[in-house]
Backbone as CSV, one residue per row, in Angstrom:
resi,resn,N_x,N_y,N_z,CA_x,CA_y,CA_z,C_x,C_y,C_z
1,UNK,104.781,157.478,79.971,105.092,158.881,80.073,105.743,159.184,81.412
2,UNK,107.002,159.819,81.711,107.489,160.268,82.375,106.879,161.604,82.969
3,UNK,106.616,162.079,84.450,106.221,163.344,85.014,107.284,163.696,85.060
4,UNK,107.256,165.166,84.615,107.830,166.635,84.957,108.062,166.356,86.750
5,UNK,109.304,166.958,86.825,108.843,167.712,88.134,110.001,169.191,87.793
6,UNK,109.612,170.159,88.744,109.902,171.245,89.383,110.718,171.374,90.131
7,UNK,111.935,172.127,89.938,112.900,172.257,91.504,113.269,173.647,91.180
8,UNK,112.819,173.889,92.739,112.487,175.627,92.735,114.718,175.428,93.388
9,UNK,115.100,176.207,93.124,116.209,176.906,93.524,116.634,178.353,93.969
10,UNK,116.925,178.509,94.948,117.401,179.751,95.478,118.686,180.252,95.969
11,UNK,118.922,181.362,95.400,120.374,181.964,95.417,120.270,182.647,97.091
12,UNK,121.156,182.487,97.706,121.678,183.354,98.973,122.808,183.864,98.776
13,UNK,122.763,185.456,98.876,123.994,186.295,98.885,123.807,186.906,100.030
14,UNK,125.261,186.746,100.728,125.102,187.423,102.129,126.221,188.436,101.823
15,UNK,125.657,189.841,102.210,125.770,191.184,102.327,127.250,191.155,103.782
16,UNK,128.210,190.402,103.024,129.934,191.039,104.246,130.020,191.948,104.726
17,UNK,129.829,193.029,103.701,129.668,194.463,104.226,129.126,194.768,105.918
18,UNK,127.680,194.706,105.198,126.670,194.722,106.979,126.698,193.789,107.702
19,UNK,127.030,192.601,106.879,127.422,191.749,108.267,128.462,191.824,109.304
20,UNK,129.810,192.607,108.696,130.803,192.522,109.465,130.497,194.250,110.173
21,UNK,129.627,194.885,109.978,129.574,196.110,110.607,128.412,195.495,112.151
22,UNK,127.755,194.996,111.817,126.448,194.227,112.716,127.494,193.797,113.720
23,UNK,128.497,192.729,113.453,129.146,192.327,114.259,130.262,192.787,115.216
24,UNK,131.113,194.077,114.980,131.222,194.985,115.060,130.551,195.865,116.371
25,UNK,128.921,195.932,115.376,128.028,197.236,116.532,128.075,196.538,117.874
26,UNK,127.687,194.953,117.259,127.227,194.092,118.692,128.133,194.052,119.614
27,UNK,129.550,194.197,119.159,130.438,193.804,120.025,131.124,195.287,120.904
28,UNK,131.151,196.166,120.333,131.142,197.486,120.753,130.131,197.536,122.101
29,UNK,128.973,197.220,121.487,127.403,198.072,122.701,127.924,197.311,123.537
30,UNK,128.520,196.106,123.289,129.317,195.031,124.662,130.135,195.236,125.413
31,UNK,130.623,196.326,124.729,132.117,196.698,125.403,132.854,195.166,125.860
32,UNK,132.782,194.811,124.665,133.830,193.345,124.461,134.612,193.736,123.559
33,UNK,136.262,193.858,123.847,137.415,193.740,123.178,137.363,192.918,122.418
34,UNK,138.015,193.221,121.056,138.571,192.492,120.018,139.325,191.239,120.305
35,UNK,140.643,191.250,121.411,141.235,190.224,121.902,140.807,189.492,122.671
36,UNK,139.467,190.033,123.579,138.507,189.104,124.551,137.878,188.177,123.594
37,UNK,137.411,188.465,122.350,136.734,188.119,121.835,137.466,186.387,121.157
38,UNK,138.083,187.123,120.651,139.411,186.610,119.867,139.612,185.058,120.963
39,UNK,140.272,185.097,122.420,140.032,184.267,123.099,138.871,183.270,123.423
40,UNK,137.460,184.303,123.522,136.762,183.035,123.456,136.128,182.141,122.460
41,UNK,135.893,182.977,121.211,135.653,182.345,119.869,136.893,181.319,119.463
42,UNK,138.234,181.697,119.710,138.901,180.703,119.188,139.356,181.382,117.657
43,UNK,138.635,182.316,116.849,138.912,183.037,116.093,140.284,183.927,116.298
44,UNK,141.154,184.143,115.264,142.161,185.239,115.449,141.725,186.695,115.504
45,UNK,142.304,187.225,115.730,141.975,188.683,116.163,142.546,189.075,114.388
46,UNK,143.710,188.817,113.977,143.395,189.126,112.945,142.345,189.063,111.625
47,UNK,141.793,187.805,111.767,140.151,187.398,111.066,139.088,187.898,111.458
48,UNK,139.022,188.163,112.892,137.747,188.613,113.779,137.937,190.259,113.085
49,UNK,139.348,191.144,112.746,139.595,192.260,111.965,138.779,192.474,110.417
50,UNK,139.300,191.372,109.991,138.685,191.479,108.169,137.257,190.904,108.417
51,UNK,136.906,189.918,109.182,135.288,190.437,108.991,134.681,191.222,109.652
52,UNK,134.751,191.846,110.319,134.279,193.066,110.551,134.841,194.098,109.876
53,UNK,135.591,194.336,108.922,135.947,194.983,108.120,135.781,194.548,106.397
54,UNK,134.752,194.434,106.401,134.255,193.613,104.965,135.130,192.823,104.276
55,UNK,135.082,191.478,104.992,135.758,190.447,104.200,134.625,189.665,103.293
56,UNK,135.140,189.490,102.537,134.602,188.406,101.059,133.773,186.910,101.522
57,UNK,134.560,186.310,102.903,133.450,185.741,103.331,133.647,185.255,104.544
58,UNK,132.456,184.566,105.110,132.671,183.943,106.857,132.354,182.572,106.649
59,UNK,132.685,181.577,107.462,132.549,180.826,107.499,131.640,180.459,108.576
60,UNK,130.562,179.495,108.681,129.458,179.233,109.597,129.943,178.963,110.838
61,UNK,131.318,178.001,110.859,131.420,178.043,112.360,132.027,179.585,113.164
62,UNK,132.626,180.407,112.020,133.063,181.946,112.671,131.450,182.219,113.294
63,UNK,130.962,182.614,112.612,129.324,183.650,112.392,128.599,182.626,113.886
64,UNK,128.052,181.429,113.942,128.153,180.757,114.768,128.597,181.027,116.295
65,UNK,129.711,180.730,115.895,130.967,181.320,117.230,130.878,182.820,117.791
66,UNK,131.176,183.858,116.474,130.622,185.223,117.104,129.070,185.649,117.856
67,UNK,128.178,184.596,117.386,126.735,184.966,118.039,126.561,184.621,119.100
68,UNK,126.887,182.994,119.425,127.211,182.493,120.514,127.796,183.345,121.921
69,UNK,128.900,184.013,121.419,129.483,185.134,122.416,129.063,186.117,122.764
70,UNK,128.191,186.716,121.195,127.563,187.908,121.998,126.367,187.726,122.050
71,UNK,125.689,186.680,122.263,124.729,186.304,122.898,123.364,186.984,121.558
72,UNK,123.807,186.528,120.357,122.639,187.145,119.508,122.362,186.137,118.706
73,UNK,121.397,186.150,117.756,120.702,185.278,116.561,121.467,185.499,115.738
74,UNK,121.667,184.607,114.949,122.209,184.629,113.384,121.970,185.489,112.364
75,UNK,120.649,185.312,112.962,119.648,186.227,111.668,119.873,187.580,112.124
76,UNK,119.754,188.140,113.204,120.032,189.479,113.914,122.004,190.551,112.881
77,UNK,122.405,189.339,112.758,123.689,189.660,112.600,124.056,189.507,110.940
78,UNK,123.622,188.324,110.359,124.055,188.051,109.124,122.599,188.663,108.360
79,UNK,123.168,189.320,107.452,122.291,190.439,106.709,123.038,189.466,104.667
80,UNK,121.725,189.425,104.454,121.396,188.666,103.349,120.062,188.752,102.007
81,UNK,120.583,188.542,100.714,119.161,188.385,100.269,119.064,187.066,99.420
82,UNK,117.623,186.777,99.296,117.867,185.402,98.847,117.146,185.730,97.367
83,UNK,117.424,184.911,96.807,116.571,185.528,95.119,116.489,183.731,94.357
């Protein structure tokens, strides 16, 4: 007889919307420019635009890179639910 096993699986949908507004607030209360930013992430200023303006998605080393700079958690910034 062969055992059963169980594999639990979980969906993560991360919320672009609030994430790119989070990132956004953080960078504002910073009074860090878009193009400052842009320079030290290595990100374009035009990308560093659409996610903070609800883009469809980020990529880990962006999200990464933006926390890094403004000096915050991942979790603080990327707004998500898992199901």
């Amino acid at each position: 007889m062969q055992s059963e096993s169980k594999v639990n699986v979980m969906t993560i949908v991360v919320n672009y919307e609030k994430t790119g507004t989070n990132i956004k607030k953080y960078r504002q209360n910073q009074n860090i420019k878009i193009d400052e930013m842009s320079k030290v992430t290595g990100i374009s200023m035009r990308r560093l635009r659409t996610i903070e303006n609800c883009s469809n998605s980020i990529k880990l080393m962006e999200i990464t890179s933006i926390c890094n700079h403004l000096n915050a958690k991942i979790e603080d910034i990327l707004v998500y639910n898992v199901f």
